[in-house]
N, CA, C and O atoms as a Maestro MAE file, in Angstrom:
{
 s_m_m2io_version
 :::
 2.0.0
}

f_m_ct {
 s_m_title
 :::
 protein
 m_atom[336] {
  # First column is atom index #
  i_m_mmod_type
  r_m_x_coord
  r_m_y_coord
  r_m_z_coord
  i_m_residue_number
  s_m_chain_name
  s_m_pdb_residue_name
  s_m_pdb_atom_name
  i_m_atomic_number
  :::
  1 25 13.136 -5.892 27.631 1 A "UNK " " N  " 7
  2 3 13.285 -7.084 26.826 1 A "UNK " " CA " 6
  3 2 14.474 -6.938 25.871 1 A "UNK " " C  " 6
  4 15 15.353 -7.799 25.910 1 A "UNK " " O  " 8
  5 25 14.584 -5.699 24.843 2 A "UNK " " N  " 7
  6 3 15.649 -5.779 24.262 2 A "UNK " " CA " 6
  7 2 16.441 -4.997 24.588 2 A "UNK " " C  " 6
  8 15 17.412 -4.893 23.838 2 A "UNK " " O  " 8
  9 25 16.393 -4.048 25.907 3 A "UNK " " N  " 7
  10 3 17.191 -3.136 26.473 3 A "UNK " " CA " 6
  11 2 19.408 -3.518 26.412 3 A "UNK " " C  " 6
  12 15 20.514 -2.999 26.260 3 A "UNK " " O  " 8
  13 25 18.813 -4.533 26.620 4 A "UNK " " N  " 7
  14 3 20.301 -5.152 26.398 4 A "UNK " " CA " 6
  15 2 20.893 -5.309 25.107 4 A "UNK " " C  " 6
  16 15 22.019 -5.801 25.041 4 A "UNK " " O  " 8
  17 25 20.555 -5.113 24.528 5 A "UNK " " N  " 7
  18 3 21.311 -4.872 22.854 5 A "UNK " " CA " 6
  19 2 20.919 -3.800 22.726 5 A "UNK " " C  " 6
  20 15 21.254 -3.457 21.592 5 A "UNK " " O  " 8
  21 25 20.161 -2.672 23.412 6 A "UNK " " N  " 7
  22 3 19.945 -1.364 22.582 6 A "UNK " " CA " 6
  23 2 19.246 -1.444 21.721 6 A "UNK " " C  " 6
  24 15 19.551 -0.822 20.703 6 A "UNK " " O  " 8
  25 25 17.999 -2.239 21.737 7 A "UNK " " N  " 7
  26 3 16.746 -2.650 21.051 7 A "UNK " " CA " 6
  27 2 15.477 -0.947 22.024 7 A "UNK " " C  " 6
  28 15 15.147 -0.719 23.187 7 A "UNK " " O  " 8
  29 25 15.318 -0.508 21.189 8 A "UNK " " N  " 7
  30 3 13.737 0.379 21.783 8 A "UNK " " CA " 6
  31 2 12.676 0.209 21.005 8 A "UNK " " C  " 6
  32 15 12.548 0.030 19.794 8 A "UNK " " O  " 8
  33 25 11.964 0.291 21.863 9 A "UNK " " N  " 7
  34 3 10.233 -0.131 21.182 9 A "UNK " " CA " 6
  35 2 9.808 1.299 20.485 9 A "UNK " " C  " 6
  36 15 9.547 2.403 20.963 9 A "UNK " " O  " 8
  37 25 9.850 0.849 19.304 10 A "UNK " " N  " 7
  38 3 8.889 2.374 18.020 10 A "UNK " " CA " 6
  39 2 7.608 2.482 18.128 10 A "UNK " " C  " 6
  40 15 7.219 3.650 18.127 10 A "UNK " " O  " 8
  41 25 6.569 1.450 18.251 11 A "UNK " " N  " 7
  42 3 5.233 1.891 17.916 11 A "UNK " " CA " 6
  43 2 4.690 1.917 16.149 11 A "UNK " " C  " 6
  44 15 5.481 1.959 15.207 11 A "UNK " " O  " 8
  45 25 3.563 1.889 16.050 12 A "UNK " " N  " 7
  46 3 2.970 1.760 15.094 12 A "UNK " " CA " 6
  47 2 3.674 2.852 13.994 12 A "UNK " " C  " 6
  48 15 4.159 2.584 12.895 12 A "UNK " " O  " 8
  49 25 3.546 4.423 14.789 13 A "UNK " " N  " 7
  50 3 3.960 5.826 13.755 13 A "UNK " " CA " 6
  51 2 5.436 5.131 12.744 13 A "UNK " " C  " 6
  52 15 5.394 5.319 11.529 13 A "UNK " " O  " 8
  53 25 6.637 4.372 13.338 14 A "UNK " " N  " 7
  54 3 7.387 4.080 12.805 14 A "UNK " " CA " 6
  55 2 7.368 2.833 11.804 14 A "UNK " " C  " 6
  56 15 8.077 2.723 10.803 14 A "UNK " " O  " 8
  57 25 6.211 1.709 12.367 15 A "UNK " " N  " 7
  58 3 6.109 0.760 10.954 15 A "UNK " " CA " 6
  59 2 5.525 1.595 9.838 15 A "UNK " " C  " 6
  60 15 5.987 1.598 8.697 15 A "UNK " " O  " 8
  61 25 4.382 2.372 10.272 16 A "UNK " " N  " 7
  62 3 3.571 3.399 8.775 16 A "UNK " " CA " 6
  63 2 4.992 3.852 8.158 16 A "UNK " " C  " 6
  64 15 5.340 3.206 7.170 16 A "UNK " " O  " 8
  65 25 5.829 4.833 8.584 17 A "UNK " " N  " 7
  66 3 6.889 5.168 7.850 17 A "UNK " " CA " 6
  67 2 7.650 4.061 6.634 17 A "UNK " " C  " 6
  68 15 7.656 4.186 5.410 17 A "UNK " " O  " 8
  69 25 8.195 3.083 7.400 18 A "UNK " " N  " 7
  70 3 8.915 2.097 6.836 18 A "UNK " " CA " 6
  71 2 8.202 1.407 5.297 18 A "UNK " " C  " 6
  72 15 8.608 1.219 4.151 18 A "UNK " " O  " 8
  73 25 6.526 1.111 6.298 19 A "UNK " " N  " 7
  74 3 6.201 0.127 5.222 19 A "UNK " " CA " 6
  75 2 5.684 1.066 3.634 19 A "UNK " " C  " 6
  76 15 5.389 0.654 2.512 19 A "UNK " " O  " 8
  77 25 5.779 2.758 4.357 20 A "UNK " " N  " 7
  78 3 5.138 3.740 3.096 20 A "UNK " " CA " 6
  79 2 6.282 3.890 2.273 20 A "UNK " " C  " 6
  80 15 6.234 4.047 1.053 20 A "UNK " " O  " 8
  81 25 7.572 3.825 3.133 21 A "UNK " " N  " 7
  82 3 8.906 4.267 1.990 21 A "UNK " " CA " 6
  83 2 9.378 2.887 1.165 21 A "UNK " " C  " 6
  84 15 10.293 3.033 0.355 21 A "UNK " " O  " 8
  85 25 8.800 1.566 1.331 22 A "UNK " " N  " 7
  86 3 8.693 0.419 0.810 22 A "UNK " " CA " 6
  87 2 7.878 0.673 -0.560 22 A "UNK " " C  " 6
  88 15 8.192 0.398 -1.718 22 A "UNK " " O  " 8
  89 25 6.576 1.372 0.034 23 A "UNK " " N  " 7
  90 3 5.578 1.098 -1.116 23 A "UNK " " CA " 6
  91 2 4.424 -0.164 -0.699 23 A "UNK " " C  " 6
  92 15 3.821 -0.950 -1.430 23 A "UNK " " O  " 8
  93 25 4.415 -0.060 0.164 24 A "UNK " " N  " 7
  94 3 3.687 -1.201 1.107 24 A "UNK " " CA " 6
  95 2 2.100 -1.137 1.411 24 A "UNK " " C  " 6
  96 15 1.712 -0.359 2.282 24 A "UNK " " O  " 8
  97 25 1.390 -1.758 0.868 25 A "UNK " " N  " 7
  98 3 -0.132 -1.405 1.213 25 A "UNK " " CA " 6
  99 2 -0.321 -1.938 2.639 25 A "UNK " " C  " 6
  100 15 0.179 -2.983 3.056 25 A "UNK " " O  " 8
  101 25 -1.146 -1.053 3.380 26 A "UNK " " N  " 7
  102 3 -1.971 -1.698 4.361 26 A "UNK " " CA " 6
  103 2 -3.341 -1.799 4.350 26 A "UNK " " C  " 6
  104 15 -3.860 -0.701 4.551 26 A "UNK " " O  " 8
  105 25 -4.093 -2.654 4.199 27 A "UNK " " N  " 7
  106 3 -5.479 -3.107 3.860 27 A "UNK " " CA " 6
  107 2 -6.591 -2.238 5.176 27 A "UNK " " C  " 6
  108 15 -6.469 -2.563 6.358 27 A "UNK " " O  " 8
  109 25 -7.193 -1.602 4.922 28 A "UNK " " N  " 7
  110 3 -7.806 0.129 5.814 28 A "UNK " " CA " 6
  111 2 -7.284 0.618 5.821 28 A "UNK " " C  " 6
  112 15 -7.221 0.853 7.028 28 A "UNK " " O  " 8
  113 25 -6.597 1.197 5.385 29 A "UNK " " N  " 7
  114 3 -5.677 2.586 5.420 29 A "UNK " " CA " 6
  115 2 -5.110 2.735 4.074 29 A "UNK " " C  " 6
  116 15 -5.345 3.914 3.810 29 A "UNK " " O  " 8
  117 25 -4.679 2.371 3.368 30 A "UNK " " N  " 7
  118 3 -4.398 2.573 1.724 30 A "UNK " " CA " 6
  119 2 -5.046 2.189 0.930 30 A "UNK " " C  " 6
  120 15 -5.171 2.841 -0.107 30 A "UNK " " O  " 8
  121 25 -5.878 0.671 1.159 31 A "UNK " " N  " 7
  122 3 -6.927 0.107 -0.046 31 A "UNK " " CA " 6
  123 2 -7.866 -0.497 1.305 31 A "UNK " " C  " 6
  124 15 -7.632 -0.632 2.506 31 A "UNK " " O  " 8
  125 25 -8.934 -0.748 0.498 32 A "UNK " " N  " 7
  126 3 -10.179 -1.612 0.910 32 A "UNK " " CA " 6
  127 2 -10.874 -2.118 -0.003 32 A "UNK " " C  " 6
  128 15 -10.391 -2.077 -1.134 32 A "UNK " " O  " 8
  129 25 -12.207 -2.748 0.184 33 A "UNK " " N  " 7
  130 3 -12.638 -3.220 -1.149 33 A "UNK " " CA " 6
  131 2 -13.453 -2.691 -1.788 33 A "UNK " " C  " 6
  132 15 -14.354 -3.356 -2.300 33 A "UNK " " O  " 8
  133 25 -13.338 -0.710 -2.017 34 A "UNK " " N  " 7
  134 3 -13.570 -0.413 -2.739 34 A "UNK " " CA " 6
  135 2 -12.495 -0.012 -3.912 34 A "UNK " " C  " 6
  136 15 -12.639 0.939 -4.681 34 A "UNK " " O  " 8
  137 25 -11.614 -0.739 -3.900 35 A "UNK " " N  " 7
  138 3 -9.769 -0.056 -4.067 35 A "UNK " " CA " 6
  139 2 -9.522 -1.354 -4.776 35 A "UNK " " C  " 6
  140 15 -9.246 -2.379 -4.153 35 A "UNK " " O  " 8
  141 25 -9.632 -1.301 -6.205 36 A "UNK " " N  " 7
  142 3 -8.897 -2.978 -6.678 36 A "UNK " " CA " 6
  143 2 -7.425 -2.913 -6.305 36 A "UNK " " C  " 6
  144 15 -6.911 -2.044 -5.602 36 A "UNK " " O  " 8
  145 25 -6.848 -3.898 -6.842 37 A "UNK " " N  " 7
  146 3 -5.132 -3.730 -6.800 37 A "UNK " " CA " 6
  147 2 -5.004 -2.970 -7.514 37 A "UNK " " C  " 6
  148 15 -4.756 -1.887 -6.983 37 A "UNK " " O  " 8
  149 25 -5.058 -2.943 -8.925 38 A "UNK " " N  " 7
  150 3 -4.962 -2.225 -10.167 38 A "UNK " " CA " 6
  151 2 -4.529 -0.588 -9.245 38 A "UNK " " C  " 6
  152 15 -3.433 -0.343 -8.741 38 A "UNK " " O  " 8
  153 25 -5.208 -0.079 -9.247 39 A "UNK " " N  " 7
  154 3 -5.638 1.300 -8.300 39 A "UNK " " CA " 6
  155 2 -4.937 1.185 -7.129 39 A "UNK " " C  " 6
  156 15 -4.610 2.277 -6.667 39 A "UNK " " O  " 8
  157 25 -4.609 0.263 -6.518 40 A "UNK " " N  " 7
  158 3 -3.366 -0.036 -5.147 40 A "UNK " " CA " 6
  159 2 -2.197 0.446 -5.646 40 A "UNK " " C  " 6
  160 15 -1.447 1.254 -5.098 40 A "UNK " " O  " 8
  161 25 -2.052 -0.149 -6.848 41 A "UNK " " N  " 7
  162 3 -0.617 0.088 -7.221 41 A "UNK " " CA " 6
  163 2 -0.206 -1.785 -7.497 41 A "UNK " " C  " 6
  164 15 0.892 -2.082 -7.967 41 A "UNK " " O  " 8
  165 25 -0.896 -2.515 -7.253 42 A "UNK " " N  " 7
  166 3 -0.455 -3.693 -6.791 42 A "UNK " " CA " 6
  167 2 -0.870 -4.752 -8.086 42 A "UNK " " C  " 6
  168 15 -1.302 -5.853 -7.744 42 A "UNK " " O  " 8
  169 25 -0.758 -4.465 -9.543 43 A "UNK " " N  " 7
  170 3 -0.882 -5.151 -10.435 43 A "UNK " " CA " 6
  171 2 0.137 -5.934 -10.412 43 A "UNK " " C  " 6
  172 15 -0.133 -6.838 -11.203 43 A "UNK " " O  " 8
  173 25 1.155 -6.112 -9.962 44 A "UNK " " N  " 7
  174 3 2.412 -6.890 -10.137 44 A "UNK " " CA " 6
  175 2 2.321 -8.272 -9.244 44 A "UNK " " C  " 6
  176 15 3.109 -9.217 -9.233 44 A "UNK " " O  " 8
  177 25 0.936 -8.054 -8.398 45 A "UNK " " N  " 7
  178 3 0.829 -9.293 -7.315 45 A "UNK " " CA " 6
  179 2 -0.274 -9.911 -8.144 45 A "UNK " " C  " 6
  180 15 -0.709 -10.887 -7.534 45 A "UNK " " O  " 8
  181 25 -1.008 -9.695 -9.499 46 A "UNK " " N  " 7
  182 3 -2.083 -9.664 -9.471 46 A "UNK " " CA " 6
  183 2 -1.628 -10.933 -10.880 46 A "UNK " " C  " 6
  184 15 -0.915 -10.696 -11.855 46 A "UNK " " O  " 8
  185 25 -2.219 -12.055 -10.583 47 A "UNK " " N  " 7
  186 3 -2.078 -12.811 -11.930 47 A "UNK " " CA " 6
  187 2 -3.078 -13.155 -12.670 47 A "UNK " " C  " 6
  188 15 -4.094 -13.497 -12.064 47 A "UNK " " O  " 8
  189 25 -3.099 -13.170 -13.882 48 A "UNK " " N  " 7
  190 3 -4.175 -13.253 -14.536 48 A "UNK " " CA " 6
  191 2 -4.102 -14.313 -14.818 48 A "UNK " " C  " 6
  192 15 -5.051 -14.518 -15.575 48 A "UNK " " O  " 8
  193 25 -3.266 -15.639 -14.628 49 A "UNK " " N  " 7
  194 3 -3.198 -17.003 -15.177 49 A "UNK " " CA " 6
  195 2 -3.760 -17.778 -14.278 49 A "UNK " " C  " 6
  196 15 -3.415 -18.955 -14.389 49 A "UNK " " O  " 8
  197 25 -4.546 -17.539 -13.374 50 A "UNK " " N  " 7
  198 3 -5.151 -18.348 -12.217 50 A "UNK " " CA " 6
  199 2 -6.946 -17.272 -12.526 50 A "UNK " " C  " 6
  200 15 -7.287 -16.182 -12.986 50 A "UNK " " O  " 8
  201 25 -7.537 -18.418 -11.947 51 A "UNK " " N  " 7
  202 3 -8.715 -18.045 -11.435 51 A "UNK " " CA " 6
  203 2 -9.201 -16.969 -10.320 51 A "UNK " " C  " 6
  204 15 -8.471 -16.914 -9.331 51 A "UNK " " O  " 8
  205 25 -9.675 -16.607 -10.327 52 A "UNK " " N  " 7
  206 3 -10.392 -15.846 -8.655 52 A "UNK " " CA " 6
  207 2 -11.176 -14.614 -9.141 52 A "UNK " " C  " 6
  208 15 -11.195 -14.025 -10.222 52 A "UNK " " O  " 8
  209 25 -11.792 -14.433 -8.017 53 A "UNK " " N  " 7
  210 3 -13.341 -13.644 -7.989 53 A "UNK " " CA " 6
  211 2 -12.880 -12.252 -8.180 53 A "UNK " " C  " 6
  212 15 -12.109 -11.645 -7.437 53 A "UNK " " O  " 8
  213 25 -13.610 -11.683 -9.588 54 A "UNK " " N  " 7
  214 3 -13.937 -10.668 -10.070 54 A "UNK " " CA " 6
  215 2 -12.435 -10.466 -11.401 54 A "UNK " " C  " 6
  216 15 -12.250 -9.464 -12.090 54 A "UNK " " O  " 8
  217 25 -11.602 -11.719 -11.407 55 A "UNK " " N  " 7
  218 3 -10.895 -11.513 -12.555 55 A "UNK " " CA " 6
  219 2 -11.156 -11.091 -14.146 55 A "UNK " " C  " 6
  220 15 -10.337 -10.530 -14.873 55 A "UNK " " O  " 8
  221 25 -12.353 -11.460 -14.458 56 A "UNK " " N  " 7
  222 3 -13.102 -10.372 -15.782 56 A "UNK " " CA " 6
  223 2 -12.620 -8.727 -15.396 56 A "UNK " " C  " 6
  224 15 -11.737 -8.151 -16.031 56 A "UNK " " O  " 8
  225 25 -13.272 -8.182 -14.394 57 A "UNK " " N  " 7
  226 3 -13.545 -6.517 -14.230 57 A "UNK " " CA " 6
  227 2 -12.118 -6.461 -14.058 57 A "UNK " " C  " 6
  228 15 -11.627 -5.533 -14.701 57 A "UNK " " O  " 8
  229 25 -11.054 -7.337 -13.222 58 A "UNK " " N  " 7
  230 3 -9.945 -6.651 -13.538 58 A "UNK " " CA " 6
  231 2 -9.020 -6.540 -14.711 58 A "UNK " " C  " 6
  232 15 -8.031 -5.826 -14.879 58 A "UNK " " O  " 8
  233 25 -9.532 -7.333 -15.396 59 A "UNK " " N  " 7
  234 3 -8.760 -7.821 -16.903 59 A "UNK " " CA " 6
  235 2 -9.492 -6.736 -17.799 59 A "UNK " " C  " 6
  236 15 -9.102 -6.786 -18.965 59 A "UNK " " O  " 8
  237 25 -10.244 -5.978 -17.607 60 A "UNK " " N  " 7
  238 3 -11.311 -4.955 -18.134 60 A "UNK " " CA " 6
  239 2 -10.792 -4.166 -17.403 60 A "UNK " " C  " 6
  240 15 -11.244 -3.340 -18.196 60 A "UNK " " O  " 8
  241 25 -10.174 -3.450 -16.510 61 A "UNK " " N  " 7
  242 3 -9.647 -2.238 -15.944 61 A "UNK " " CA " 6
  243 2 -8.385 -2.487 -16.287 61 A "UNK " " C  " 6
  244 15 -7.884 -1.406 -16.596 61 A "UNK " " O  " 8
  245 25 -7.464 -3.512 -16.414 62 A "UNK " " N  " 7
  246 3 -6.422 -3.221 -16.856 62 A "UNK " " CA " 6
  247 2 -6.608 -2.894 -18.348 62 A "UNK " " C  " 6
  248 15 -6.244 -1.751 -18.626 62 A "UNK " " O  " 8
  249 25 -7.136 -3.693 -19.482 63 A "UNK " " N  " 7
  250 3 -7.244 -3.058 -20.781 63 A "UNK " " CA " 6
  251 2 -7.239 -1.768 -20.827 63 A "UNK " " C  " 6
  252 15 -6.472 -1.114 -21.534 63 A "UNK " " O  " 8
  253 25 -8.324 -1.179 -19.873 64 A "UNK " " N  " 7
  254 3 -8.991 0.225 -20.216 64 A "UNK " " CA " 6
  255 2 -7.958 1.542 -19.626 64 A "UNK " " C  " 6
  256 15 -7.757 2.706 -19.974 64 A "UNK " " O  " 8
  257 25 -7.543 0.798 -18.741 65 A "UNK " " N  " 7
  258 3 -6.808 1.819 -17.551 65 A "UNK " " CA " 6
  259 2 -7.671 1.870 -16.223 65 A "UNK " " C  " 6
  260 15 -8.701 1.282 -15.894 65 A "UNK " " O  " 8
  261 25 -6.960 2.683 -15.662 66 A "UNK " " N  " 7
  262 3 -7.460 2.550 -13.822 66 A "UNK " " CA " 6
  263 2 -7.856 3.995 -14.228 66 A "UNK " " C  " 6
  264 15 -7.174 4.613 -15.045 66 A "UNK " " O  " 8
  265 25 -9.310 4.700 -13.471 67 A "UNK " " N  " 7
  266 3 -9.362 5.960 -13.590 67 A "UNK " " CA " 6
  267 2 -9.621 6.653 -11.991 67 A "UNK " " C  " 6
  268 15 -10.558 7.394 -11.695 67 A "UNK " " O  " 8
  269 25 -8.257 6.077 -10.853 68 A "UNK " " N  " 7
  270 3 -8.066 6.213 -9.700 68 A "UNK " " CA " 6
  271 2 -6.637 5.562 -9.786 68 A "UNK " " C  " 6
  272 15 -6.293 4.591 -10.461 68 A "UNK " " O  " 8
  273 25 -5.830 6.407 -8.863 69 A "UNK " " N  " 7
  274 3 -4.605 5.603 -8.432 69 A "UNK " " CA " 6
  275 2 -4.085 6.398 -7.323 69 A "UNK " " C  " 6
  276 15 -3.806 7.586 -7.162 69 A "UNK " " O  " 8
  277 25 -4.032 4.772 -6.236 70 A "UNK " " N  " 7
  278 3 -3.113 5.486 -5.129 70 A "UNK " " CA " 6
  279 2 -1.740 5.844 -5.571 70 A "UNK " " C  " 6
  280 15 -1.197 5.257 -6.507 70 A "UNK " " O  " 8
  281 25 -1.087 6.958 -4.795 71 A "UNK " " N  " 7
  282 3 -0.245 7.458 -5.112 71 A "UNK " " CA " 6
  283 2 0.864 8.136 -3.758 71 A "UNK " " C  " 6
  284 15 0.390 8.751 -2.803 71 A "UNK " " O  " 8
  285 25 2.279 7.889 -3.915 72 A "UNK " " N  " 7
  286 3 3.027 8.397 -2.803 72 A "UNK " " CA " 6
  287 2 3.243 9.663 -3.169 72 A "UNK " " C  " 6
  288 15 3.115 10.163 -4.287 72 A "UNK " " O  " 8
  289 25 3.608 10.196 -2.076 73 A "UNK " " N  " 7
  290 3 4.392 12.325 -1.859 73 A "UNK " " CA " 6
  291 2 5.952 12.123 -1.238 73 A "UNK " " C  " 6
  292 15 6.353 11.266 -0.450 73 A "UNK " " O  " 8
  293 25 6.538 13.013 -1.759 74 A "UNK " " N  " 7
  294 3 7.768 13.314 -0.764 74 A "UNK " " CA " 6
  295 2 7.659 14.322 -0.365 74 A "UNK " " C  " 6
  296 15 7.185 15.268 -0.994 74 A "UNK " " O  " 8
  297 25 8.189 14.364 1.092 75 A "UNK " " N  " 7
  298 3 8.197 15.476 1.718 75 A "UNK " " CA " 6
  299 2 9.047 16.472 1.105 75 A "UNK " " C  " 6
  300 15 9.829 16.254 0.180 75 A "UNK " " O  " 8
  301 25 8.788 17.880 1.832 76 A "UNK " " N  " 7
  302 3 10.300 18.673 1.493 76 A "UNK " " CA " 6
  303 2 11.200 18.792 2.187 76 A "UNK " " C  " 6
  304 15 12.357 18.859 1.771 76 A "UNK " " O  " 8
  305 25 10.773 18.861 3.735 77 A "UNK " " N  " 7
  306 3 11.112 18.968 4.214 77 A "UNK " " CA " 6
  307 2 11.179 17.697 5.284 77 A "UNK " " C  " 6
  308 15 10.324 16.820 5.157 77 A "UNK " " O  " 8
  309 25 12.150 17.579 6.311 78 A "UNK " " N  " 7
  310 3 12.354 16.633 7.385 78 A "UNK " " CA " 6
  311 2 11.108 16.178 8.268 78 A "UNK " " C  " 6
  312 15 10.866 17.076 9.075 78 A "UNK " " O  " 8
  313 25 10.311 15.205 8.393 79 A "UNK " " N  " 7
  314 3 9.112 15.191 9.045 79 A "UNK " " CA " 6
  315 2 8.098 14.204 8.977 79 A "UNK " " C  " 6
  316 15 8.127 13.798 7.815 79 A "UNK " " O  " 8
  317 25 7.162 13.565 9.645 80 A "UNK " " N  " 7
  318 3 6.400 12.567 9.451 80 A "UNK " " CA " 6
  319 2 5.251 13.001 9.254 80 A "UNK " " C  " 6
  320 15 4.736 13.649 10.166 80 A "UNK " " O  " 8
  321 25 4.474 12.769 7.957 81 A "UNK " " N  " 7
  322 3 2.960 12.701 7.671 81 A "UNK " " CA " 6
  323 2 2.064 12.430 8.804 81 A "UNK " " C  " 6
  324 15 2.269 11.383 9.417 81 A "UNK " " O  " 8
  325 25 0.989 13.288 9.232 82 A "UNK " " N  " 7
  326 3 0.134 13.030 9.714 82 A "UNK " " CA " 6
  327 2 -1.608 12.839 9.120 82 A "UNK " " C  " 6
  328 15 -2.085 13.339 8.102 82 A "UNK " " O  " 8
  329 25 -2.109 12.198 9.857 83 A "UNK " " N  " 7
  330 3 -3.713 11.939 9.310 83 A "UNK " " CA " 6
  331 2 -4.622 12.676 10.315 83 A "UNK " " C  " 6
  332 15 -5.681 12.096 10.555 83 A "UNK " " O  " 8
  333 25 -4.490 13.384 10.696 84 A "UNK " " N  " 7
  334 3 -4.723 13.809 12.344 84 A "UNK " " CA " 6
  335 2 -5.104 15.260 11.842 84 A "UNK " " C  " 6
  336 15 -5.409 16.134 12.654 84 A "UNK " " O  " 8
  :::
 }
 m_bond[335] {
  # First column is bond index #
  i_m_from
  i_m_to
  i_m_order
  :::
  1 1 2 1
  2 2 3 1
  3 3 4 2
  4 3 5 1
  5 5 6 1
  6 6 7 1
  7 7 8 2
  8 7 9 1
  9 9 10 1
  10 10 11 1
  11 11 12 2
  12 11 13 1
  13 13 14 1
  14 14 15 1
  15 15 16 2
  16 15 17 1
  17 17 18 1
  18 18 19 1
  19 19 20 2
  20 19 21 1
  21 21 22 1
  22 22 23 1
  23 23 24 2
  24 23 25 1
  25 25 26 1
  26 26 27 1
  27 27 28 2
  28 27 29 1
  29 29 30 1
  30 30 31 1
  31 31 32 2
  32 31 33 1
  33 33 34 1
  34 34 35 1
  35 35 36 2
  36 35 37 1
  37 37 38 1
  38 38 39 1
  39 39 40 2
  40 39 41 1
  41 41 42 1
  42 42 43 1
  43 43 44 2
  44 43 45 1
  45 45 46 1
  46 46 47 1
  47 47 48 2
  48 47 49 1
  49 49 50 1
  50 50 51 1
  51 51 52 2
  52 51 53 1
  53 53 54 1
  54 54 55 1
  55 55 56 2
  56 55 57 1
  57 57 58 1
  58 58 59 1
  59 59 60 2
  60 59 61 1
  61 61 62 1
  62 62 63 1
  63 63 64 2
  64 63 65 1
  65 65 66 1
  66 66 67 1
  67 67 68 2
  68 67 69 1
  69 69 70 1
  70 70 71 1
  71 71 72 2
  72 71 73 1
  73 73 74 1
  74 74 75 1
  75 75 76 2
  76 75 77 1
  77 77 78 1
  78 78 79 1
  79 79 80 2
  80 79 81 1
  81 81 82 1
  82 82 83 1
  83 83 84 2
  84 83 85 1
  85 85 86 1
  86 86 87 1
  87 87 88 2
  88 87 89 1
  89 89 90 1
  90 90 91 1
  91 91 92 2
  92 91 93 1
  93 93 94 1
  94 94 95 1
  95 95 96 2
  96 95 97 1
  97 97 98 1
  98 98 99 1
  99 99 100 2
  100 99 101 1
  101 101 102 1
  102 102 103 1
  103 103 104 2
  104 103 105 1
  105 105 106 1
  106 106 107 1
  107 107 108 2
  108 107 109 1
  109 109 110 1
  110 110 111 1
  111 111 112 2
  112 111 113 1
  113 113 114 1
  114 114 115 1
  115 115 116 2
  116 115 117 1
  117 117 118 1
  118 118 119 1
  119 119 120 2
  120 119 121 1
  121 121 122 1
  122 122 123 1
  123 123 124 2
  124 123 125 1
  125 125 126 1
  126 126 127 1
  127 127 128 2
  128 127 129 1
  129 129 130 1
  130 130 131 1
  131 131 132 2
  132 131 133 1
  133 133 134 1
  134 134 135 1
  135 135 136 2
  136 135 137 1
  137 137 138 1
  138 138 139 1
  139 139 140 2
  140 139 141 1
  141 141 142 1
  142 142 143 1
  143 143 144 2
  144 143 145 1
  145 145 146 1
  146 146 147 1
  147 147 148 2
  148 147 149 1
  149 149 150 1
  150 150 151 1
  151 151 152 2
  152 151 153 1
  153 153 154 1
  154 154 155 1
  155 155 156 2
  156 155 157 1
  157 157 158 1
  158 158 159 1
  159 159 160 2
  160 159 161 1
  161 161 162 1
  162 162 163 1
  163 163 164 2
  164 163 165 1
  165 165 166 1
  166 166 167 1
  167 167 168 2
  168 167 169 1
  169 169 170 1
  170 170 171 1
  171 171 172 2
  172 171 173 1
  173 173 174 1
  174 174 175 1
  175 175 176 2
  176 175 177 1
  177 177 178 1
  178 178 179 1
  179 179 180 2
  180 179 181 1
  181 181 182 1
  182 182 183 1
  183 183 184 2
  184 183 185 1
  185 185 186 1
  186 186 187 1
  187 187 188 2
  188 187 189 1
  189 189 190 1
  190 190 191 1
  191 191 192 2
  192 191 193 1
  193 193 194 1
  194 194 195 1
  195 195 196 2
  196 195 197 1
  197 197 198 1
  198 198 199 1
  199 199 200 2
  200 199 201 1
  201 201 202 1
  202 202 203 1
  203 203 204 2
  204 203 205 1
  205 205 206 1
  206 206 207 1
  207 207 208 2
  208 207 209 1
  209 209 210 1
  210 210 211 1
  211 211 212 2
  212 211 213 1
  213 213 214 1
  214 214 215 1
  215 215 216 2
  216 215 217 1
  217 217 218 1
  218 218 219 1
  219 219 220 2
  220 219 221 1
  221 221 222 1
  222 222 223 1
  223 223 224 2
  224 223 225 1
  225 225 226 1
  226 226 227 1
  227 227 228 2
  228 227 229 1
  229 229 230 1
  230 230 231 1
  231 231 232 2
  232 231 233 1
  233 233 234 1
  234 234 235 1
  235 235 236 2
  236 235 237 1
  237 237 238 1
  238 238 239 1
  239 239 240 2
  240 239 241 1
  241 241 242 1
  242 242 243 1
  243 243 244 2
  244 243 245 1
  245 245 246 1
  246 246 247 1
  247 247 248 2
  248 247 249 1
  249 249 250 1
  250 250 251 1
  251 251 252 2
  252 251 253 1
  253 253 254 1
  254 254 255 1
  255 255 256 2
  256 255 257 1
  257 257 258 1
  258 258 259 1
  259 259 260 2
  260 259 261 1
  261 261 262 1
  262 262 263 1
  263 263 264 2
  264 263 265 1
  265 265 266 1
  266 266 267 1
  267 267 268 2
  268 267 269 1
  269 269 270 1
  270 270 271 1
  271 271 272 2
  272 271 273 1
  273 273 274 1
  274 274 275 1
  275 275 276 2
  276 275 277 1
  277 277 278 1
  278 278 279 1
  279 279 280 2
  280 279 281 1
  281 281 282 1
  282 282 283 1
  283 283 284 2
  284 283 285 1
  285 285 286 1
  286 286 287 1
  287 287 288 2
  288 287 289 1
  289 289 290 1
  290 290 291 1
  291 291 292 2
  292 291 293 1
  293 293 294 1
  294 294 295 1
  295 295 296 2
  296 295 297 1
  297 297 298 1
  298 298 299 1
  299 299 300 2
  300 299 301 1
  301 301 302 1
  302 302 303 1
  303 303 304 2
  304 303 305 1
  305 305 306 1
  306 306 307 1
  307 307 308 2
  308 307 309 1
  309 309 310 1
  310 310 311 1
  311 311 312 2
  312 311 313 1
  313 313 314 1
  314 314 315 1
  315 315 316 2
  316 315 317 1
  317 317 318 1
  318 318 319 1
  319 319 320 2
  320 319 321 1
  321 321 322 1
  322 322 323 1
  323 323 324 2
  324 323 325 1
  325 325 326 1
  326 326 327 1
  327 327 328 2
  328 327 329 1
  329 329 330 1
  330 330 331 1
  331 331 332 2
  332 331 333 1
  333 333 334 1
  334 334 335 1
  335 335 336 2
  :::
 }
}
């Protein structure tokens, strides 16, 4: 399909890379709903000027602080993280 421009197919291992050196959540695998945003990392998506379900507890974890946070690593060396 994209052989003709020198297009090759990556696979999943190469979006995880991309979307981790972004800073990119993926919903099962970095957060779920035991994981607020707050604790995602993802307060910056999170507005407090609108309504929605469970905005008290997060307006109460942000006051207080998060006492969990996802968090990135750099490698040292050349290489892709495994879960395996």
């Amino acid at each position: 399909m994209g052989t003709p421009k020198g297009l090759k197919p990556i696979g999943l291992a190469a979006r995880d890379t991309l979307r981790l050196e972004m800073g990119y959540s993926l919903y099962g695998n970095d957060l779920d709903d035991t994981t607020s945003p707050l604790e995602a990392g993802l307060g910056w998506v999170t507005k407090f000027t609108k309504d929605f379900t469970a905005k008290e507890l997060l307006q109460q974890q942000k006051a207080e602080g998060v006492k969990r946070r996802l968090v990135g690593f750099e490698l040292a060396d050349k290489g892709i993280p495994s879960w395996l």
